[in-house]
Each structure stands twice: as C-alpha cells, then as structure tokens.
C-alpha positions as CSV (number, residue, x, y, z in Angstrom):
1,X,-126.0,-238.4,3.0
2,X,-123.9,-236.2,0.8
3,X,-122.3,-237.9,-2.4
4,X,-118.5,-236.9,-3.2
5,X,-116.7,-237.3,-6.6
6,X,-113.1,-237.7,-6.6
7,X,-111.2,-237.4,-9.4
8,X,-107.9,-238.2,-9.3
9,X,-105.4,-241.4,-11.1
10,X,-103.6,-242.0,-8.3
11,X,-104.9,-244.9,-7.1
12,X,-102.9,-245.0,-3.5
13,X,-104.8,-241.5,-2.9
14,X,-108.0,-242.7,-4.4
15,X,-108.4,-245.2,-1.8
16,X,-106.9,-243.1,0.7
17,X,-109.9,-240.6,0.3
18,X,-112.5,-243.7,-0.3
19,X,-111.5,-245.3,3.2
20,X,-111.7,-241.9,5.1
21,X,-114.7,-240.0,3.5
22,X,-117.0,-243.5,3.8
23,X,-115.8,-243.3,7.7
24,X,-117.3,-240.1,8.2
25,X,-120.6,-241.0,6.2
26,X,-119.9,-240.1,2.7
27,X,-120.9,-242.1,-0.1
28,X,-118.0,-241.5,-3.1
29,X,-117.7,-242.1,-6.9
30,X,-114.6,-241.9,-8.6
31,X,-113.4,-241.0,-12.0
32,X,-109.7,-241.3,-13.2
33,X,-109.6,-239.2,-16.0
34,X,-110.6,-236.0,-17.3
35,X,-113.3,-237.2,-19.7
36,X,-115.2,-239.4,-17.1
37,X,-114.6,-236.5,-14.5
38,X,-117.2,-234.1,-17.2
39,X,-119.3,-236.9,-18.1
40,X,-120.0,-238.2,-14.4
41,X,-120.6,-234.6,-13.0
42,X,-122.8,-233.4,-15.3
43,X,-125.2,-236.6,-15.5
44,X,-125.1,-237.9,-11.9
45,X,-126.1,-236.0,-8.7
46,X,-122.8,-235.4,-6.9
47,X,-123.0,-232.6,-3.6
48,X,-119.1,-231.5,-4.1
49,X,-116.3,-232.6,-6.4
50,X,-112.4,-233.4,-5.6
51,X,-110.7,-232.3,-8.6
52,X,-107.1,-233.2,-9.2
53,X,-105.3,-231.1,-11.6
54,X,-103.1,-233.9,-13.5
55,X,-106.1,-235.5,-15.2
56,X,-104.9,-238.1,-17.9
57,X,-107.0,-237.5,-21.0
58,X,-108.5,-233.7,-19.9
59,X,-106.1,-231.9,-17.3
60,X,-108.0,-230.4,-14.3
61,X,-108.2,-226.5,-15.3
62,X,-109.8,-228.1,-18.6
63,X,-112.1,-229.6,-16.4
64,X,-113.0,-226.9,-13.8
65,X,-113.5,-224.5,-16.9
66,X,-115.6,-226.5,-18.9
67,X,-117.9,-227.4,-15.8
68,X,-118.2,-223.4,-14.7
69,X,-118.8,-222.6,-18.7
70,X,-122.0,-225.3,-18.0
71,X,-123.2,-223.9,-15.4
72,X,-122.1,-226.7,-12.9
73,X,-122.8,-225.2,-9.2
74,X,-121.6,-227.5,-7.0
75,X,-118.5,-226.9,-4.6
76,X,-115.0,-227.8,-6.5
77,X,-111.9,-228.4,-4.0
78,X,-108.8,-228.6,-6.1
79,X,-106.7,-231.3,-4.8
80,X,-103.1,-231.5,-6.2
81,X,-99.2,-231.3,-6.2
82,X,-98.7,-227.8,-7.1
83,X,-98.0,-225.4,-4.8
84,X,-97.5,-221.8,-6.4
85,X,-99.4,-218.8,-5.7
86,X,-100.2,-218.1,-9.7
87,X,-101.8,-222.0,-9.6
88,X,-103.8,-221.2,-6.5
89,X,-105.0,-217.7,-7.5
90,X,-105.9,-219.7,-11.4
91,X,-108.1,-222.0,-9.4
92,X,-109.8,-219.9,-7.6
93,X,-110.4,-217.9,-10.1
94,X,-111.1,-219.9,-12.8
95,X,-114.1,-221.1,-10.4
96,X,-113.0,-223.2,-7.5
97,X,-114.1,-222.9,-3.9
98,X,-110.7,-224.6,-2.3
99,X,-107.1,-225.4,-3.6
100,X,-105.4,-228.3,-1.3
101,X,-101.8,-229.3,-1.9
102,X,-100.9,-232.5,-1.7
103,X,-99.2,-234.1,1.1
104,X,-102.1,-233.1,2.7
105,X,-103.7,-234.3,6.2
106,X,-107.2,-235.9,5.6
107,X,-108.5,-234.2,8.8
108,X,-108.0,-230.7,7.5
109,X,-109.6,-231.7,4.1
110,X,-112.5,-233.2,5.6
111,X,-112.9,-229.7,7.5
112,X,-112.9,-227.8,4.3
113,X,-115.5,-230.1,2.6
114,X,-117.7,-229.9,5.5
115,X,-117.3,-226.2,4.9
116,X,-118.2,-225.9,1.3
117,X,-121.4,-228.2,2.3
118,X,-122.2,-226.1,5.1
119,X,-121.6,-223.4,2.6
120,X,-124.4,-224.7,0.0
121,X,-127.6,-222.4,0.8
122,X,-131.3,-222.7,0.2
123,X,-132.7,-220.2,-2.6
124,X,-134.0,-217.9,0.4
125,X,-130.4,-217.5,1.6
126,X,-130.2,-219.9,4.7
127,X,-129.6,-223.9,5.2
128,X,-132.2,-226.3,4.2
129,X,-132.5,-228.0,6.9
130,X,-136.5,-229.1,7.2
131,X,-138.0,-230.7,4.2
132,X,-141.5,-230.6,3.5
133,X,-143.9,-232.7,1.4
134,X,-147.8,-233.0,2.2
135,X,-147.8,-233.9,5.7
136,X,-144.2,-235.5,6.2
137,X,-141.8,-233.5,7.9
138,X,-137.7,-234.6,7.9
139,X,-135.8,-232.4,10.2
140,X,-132.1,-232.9,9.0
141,X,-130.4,-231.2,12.1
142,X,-132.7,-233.2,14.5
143,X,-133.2,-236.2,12.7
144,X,-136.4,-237.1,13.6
145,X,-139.7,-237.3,10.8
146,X,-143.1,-236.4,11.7
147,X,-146.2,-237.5,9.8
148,X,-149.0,-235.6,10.8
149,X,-147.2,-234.0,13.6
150,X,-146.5,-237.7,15.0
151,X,-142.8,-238.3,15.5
152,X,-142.1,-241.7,13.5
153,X,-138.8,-243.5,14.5
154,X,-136.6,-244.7,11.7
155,X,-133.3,-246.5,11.1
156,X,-130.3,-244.5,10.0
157,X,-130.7,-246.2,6.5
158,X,-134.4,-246.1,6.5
159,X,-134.1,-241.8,7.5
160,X,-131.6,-241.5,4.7
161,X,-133.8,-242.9,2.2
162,X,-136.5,-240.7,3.5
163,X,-134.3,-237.8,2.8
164,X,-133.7,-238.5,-1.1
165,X,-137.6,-238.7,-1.3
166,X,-138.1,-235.5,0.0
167,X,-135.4,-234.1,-2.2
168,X,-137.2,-235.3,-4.9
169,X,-140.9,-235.4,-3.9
170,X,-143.1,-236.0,-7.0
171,X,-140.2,-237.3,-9.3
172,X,-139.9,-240.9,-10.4
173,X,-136.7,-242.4,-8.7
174,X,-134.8,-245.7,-10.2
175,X,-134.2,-248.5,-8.3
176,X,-130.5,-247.9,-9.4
177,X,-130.6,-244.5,-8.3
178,X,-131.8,-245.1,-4.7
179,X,-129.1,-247.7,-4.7
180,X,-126.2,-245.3,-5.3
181,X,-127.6,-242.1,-3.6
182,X,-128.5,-244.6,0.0
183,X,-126.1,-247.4,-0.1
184,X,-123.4,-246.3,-2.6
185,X,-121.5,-248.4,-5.1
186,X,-120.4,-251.2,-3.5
187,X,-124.0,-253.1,-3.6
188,X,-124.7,-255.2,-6.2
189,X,-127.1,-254.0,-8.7
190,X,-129.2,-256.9,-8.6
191,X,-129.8,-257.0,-5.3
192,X,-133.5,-256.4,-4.1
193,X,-132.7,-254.4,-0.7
194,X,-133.8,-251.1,-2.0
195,X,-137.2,-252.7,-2.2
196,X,-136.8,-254.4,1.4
197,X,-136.7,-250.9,2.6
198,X,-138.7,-249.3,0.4
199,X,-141.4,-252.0,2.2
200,X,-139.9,-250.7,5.7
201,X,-140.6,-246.7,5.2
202,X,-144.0,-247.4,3.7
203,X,-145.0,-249.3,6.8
204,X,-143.7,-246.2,8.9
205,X,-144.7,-243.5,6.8
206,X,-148.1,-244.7,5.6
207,X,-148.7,-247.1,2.5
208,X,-150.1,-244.7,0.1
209,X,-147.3,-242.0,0.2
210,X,-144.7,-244.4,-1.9
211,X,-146.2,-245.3,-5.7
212,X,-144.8,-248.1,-7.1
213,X,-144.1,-247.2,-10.7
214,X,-144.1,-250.7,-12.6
215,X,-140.8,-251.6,-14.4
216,X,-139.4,-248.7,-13.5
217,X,-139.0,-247.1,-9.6
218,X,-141.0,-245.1,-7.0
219,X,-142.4,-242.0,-6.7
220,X,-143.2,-240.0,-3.6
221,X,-147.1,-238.6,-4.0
222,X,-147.3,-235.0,-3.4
C-alpha cells in the first residue's frame, strides 16, 4: 500500500485529495507548511510527494531544492496555481517528476501518480514485483504468498502487512510504524490491533518467522 504526502495549506484541497487517494487505496500524511513538508519527508517512509508551491513558512521550490540537494529519491508532483512555462520548466528542472495546475481533475492526477509509482524501478532496472525472504514468497501483481511453495490465503489487511515485512525483512519494526504504513493515521495509537493481526499472519505464515522484540516491535527472521 503506497503512502502519499501532501503538502499543501489549503485545507478544502487537502481534504479533497485525502477523500479521493484513500478511495483508491492510498494511505496519506499531510503537512501544511514548508518546514513540516522537509522534516516529514526525510524522517518518515513516504512512496511520492504532492508538493504545493505556496508553502507558508518554506515556499515549495525551497522545498523541492533542499530535498534533491539531500538526496531525497522519491517521485515529486508539483501541485499548484501557476501556470507559466518558466514555472513548469523551473520544476522540472530543479528536480520534479510532474507539474499539475490547479483547477485540476483528480482522475487525471491520480493517472500521473500511478505513473511515477509505476515509474519507481528495482536496482536491476525492472519492477519489484516478487519479494523474497527465506521461504516466503509475496507476489505483488498476483497477490497471492507462498510458504514453502504452498499458496497461504490472506486478508487484504493481513497481505498488506505481509508486504511491509518483506520490505523490511530482518529490521525491527514499531508497533507505531506498522500502524501508519498498514492502517494509516486515523487509528488510534493505543489501540492493540496491530498485534491482533500480527497473531493472524503468524498463524498463516508459521509462528517462528515473526520475533517479538519486547517493549519495542517485531522483526521478520531471515
């Protein structure tokens, strides 16, 4: 489940883009100024960004350029009022992968972020689409997860969840985190459902794969 920032002040647009990208299976975070747009991006695990360009605090070319001089890879689409060529030809050069002038139809900017997404590659040059670890397999085009070459059905949340451990197989993963990157932010902290399912995908996936690491999170053993 990919993870979209928005940054943007507006809030009629902010909830605009919430309501739609949620529809389609996104899970969003948003940030209303400049300063929380840098701070969010570069400590939180985001798959694309929706950068407006009339940031209170930082303005959005401050933005774009200080996350391009940090060597922040993920997809930028620009997403703002200005309409002139010399704007659109400074954001795509100064390190965006899309500029989108507002009014704008949400079907068309959906299309272009599932384009940049499509558009992140593996290291060897093609989708990752099949992740590995030991003897799990978690086909992301299929859907399906094998464990020892036996198909094991899952829920849709249960397969997401699946997927983050894969995506970080070995590396200790917070309860909080597992929260936002499965379920998003509108779940309340102290709630104990990442546990509840944690339980679940042991059950399916065998007991011993998913450590419990005390006080702290889980860990997928590789």
């Amino acid at each position: 489940m990919n993870r979209i920032l928005i940054a943007e002040d507006e809030a009629f647009i902010v909830s605009f883009l919430e309501k739609g990208f949620k529809a389609h299976g996104f899970i969003t975070a948003v940030a209303r100024n400049g300063y929380e747009t840098i701070s969010m991006a570069s400590s939180e695990d985001f798959d694309l960004l929706i950068l407006d360009i009339g940031l209170p605090g930082k303005n959005g070319w401050i933005v774009l350029e200080e996350l391009r001089q940090r060597g922040e890879q993920m997809p930028i689409i620009i997403l703002t009022a200005r309409d002139g060529v010399k704007d659109k030809v400074a954001g795509l050069e100064g390190g965006a992968d899309d500029y989108v002038t507002k009014p704008f139809g949400f079907e068309e900017l959906l299309a272009r972020v599932r384009l940049r997404l499509r558009d992140k590659r593996s290291p060897n040059g093609t989708e990752e689409m099949v992740l590995k670890a030991s003897d799990i397999v978690l086909d992301l085009h299929k859907r399906q997860v094998k464990v020892s070459d036996r198909l094991i059905e899952l829920s849709a949340r249960e397969f997401t969840l699946a997927e983050v451990f894969l995506r970080h197989p070995g590396e200790l993963l917070t309860r909080e985190k597992l929260l936002d990157r499965v379920w998003g932010y509108d779940y309340d902290p102290g709630s104990n459902i990442v546990d509840v399912y944690v339980g679940y995908l042991r059950k399916k996936l065998g007991g011993d794969r998913i450590e419990t690491v005390r006080g702290q999170g889980y860990r997928l053993r590789i």
